[in-house]
C-alpha positions as CSV (number, residue, x, y, z in Angstrom):
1,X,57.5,72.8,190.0
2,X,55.2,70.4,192.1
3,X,55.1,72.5,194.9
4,X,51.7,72.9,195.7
5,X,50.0,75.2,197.8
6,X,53.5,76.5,199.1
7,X,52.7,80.1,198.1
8,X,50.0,80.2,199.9
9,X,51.1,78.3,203.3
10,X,54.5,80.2,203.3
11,X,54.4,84.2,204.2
12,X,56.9,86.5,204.0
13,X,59.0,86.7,207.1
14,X,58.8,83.0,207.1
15,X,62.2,80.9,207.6
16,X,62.3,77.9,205.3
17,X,65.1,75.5,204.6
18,X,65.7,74.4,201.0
19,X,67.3,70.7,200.3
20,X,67.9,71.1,196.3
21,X,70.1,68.1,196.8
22,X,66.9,65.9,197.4
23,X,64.0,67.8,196.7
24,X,62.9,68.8,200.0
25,X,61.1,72.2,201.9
26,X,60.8,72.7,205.7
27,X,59.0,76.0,206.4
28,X,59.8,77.2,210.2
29,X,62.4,74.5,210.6
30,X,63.2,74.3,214.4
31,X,66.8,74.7,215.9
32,X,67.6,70.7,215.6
33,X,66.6,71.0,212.0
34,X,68.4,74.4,211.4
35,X,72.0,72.9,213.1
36,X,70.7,70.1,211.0
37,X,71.3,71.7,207.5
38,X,73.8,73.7,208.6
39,X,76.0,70.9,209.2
40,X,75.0,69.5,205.8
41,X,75.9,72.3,204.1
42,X,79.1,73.1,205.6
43,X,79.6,69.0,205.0
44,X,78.6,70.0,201.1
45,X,80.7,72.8,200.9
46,X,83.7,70.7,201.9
47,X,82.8,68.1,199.1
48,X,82.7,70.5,196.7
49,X,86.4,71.8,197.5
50,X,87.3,68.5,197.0
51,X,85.6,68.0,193.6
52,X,86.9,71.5,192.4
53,X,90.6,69.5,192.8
54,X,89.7,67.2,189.9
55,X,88.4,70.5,187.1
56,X,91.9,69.2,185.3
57,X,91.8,65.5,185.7
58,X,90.5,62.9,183.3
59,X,87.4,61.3,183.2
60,X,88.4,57.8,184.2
61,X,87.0,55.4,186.2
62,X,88.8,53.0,189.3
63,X,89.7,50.0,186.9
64,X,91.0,53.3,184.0
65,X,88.6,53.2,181.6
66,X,88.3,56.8,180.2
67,X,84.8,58.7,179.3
68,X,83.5,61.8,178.4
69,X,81.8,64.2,181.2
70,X,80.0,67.3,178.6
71,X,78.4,69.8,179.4
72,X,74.8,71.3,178.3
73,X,74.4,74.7,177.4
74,X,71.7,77.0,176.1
75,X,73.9,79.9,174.8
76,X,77.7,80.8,173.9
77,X,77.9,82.4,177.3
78,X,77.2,79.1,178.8
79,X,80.6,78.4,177.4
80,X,83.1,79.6,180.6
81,X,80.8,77.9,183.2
82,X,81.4,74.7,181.4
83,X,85.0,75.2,181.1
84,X,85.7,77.1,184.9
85,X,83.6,73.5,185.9
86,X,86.2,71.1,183.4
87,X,84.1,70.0,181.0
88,X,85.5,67.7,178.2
89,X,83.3,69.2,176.0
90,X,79.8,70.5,175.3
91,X,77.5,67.5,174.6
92,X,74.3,69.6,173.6
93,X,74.1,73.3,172.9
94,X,70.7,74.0,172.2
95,X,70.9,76.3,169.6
96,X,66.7,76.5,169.7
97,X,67.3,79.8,172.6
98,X,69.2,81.7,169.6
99,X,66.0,81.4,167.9
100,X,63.8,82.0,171.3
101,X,65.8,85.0,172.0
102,X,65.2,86.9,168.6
103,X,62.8,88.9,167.2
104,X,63.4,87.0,163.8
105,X,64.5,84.3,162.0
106,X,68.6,84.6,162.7
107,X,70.8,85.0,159.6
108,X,73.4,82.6,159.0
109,X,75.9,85.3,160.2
110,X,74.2,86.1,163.2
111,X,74.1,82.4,163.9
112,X,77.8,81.8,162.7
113,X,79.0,84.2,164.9
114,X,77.4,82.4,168.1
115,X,78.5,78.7,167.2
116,X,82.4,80.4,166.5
117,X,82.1,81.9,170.2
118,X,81.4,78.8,171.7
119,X,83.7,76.5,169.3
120,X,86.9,79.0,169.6
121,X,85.5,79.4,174.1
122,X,85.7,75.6,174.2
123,X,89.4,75.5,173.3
124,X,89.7,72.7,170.5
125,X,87.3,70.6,173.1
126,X,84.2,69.3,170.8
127,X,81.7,71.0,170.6
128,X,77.7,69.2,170.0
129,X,75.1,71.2,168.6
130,X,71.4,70.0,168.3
131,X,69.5,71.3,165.1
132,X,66.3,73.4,165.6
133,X,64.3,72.3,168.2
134,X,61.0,74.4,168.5
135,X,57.6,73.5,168.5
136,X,55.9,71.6,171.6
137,X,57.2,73.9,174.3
138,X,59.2,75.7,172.2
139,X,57.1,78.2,170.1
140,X,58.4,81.2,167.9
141,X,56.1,84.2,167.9
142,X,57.7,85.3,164.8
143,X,56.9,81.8,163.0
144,X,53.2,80.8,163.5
145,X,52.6,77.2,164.1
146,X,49.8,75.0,163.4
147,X,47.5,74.6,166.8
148,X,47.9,71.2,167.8
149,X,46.0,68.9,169.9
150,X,49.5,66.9,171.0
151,X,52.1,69.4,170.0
152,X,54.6,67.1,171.8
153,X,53.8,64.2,169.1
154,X,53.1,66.9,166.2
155,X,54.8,69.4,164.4
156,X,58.1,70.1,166.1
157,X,62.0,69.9,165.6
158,X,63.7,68.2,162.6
159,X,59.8,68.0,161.5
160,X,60.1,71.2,160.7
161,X,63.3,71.8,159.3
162,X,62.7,69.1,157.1
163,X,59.3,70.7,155.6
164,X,61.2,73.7,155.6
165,X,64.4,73.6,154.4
166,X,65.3,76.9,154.1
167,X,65.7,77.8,157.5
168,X,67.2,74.4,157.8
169,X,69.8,74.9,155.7
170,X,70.8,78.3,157.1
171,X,72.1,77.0,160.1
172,X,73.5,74.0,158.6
173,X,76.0,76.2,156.7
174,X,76.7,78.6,160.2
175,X,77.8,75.1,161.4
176,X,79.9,74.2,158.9
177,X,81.5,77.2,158.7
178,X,82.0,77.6,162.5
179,X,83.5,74.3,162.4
180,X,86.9,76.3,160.9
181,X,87.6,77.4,164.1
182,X,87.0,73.8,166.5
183,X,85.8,70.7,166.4
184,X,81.8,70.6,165.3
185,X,79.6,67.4,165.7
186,X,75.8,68.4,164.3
187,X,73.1,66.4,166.1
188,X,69.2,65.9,164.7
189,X,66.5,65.9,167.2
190,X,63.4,64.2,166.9
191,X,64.4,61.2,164.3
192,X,61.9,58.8,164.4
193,X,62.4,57.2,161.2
194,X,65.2,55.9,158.9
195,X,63.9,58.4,156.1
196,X,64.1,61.3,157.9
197,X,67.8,60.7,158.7
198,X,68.9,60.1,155.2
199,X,66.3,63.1,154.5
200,X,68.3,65.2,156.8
201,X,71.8,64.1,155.8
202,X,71.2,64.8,152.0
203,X,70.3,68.4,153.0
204,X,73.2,69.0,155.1
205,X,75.5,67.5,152.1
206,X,73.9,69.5,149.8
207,X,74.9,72.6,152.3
208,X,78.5,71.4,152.9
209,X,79.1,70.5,148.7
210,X,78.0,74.6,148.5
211,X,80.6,75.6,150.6
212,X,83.4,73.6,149.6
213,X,83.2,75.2,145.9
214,X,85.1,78.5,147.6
215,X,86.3,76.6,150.6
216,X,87.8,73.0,149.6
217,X,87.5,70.9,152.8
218,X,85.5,73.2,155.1
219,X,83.2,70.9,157.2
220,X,85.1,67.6,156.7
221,X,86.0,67.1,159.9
222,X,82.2,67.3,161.2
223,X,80.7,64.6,162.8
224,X,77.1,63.7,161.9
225,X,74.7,62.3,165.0
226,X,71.0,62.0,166.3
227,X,68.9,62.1,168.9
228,X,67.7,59.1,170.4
229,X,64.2,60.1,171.7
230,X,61.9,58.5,170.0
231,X,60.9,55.3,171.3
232,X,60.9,54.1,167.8
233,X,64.2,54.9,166.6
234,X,65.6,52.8,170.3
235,X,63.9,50.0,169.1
236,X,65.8,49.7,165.6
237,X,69.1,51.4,167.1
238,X,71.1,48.8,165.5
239,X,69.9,50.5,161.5
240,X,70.3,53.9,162.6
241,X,74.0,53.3,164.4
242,X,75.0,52.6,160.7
243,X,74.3,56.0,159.5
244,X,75.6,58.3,162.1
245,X,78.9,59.2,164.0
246,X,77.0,59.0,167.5
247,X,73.8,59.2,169.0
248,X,73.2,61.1,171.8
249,X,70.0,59.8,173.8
250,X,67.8,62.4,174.9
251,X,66.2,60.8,178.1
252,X,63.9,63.4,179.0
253,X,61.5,62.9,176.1
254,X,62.4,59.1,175.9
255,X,60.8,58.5,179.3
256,X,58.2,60.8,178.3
257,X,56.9,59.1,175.5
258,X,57.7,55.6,176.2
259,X,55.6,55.7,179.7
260,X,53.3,58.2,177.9
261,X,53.3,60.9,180.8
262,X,53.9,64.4,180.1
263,X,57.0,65.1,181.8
264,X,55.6,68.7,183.1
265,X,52.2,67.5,184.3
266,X,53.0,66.7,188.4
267,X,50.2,64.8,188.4
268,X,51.9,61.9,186.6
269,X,55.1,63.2,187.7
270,X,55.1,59.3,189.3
271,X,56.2,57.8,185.8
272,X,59.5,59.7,185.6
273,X,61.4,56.5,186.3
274,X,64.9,56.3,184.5
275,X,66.0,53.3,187.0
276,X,62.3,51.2,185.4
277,X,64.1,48.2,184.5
278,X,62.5,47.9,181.2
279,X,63.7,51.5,180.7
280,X,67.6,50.1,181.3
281,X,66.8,47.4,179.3
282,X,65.8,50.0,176.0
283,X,69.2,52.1,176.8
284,X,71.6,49.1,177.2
285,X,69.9,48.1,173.8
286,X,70.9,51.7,172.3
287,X,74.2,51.3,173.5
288,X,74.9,48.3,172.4
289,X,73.4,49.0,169.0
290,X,75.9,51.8,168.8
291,X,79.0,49.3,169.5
292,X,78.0,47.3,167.2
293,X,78.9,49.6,164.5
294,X,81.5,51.6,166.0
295,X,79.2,55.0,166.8
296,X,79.9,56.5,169.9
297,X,77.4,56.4,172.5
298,X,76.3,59.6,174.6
299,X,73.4,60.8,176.8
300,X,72.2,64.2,177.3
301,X,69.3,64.0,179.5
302,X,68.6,64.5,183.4
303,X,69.4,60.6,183.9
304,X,73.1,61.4,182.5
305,X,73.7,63.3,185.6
306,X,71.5,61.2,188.1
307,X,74.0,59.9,190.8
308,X,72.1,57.0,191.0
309,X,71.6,56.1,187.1
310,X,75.4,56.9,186.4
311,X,76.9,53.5,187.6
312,X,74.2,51.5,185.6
313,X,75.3,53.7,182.5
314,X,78.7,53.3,183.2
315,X,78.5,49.8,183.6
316,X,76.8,49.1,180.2
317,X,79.3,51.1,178.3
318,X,78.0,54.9,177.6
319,X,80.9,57.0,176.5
320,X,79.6,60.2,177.3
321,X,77.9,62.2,179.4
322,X,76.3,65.1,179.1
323,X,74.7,67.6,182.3
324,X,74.2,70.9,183.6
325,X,78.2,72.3,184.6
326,X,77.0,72.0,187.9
327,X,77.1,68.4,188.1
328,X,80.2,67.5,186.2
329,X,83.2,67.6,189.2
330,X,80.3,65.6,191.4
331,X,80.1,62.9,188.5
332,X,83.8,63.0,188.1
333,X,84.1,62.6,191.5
334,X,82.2,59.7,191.7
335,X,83.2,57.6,188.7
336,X,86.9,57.5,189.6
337,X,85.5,55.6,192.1
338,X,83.4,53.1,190.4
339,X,84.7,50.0,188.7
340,X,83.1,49.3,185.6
341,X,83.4,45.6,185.8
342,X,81.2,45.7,188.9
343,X,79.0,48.4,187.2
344,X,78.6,45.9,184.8
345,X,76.7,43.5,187.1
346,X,75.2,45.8,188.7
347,X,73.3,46.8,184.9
348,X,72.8,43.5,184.7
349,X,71.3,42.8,188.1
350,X,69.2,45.5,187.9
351,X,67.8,44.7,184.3
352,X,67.2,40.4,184.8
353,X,66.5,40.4,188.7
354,X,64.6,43.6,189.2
355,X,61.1,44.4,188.5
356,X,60.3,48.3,189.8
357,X,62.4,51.2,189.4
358,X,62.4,51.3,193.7
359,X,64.0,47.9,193.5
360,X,66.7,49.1,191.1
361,X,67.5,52.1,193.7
362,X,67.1,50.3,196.9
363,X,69.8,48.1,195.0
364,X,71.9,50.3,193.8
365,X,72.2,53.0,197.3
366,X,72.6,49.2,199.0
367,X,75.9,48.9,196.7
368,X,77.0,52.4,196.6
369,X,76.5,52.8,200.4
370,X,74.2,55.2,200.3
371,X,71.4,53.5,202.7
């Protein structure tokens, strides 16, 4: 986590405040600083009654635009969080911690019966499920991988499902069968090539044309989308957006791989910058590229929840976004608030006249109020 030598500075007994709002520790606070935080949080606990008034409202901004605020979740039981905290629907369920949480490959019944439970939990509210994503981080005891010098860049995700199709397949048809019960959009993680989409679609036809031999129309309604992640696939959005339903960009690897910094090494921790104009410039092209060809435009990453990315996003145009529950009456909150016209030129502003990701926030707490 960064931290340090805090385990070995901080004993037990020791009082220490924790700021999880901005990232910040103060062990043996005195009694300013303790009033201090008190304050804030009774001032945060306030906000949050307020924000809990808006679990049934639309996702609309000042001027009425409407967009989707999703939820991430890891299991089916992620499900009533995301709903309790008024979701509009589940952006990314990463269906890898079925796998993680197994002994063994799961059956296509075991892995049915976990996308039904989320689907049916979500109450006709779309549900988006990411493909396999293991290898990198991600490893399967019960399925050796190769040892890799950069498993980030190596064998991982819809790599693997496309080499091995078998266990690709078996949760393509859980999907599709799950998708009786809810809407079901299917997303492929990891596409770095035009190929390898078309590669994956073919398979997941094949897996849908099986089914619909005893069950006519079963998976019909699916939507088809990717991952943006690869810095590759950004740059030629505007081919890819012709092939899918949506993309959904996956900003925590994006920033990994286009500033080439491991995004768990603190040492470079430094070039985690979503607000790097550049950066903005890459997204706004995604987005546009989407538009383009009438594909909806989402993002599942950190940044989608960032209170200080979400106007930029908002003013060039994403349609959804996807965070932990915990952020999603905050970001409500927030966007009613925001005009997207003005968003716009902020985007813009901080795109053309802005060279450093601390000259994109300075800007944008100047313009929210936040200095």
């Amino acid at each position: 986590v960064g931290a340090e030598d805090v385990t070995s500075t901080i004993k037990n007994g020791d009082m220490v405040i924790v700021d999880g709002l901005h990232g910040d520790i103060i062990v043996d606070p005195s009694q300013a600083q303790i009033d201090e935080y008190q304050a804030k949080a009774d001032s945060f606990e306030k906000e949050r009654a307020e924000w809990a008034k808006l679990v049934d409202a639309p996702s609309v901004s000042k001027d009425g635009q409407h967009f989707e605020i999703a939820a991430n979740i890891g299991t089916p039981d992620d499900v009533a969080d995301a709903v309790k905290q008024g979701a509009d629907g589940v952006g990314l369920f990463r269906s890898e911690f079925l796998y993680m949480s197994s002994d063994h490959l799961p059956t296509e019944d075991e892995q049915f019966e976990a996308y039904k439970k989320a689907v049916v939990g979500m109450q006709g509210k779309p549900v988006v499920v990411r493909t396999l994503d293991i290898g990198g981080d991600k490893p399967l005891n019960y399925l050796p991988l190769p040892e890799e010098m950069n498993p980030f860049l190596g064998y991982r995700a819809i790599r693997i499902c496309l080499h091995r199709p078998d266990i690709f397949k078996t949760q393509l048809r859980a999907l599709i069968r799950a998708s009786e019960f809810g809407p079901v959009e299917i997303m492929f993680p990891m596409i770095a090539t035009l190929a390898e989409l078309r590669q994956a679609k073919a398979i997941y036809q094949e897996c849908k044309d099986e089914l619909q031999k005893d069950h006519p129309g079963l998976g019909d309604n699916v939507k088809i989308g990717m991952m943006i992640e690869v810095p590759l696939a950004a740059l030629y959005a505007d081919q890819l957006a012709k092939e899918v339903d949506f993309f959904s960009i996956g900003t925590n690897d994006l920033i990994q791989y286009c500033f080439a910094a491991d995004r768990g090494n603190d040492a470079v921790s430094y070039l985690y910058q979503p607000l790097n104009p550049a950066f903005l410039r890459l997204i706004k092209h995604v987005i546009d590229a989407a538009h383009a060809n009438n594909t909806k435009a989402a993002m599942c990453g950190e940044m989608a929840g960032d209170q200080l990315a979400m106007p930029l996003l908002l003013g060039m145009g994403l349609d959804e976004y996807s965070m932990s529950a915990s952020s999603i009456l905050r970001t409500r909150s927030m966007m009613k608030d925001l005009d997207t016209k003005e968003c716009a030129k902020w985007a813009n502003d901080a795109i053309n006249l802005c060279y450093t990701a601390d000259e994109v926030e300075k800007m944008v707490k100047t313009r929210l109020g936040l200095d």
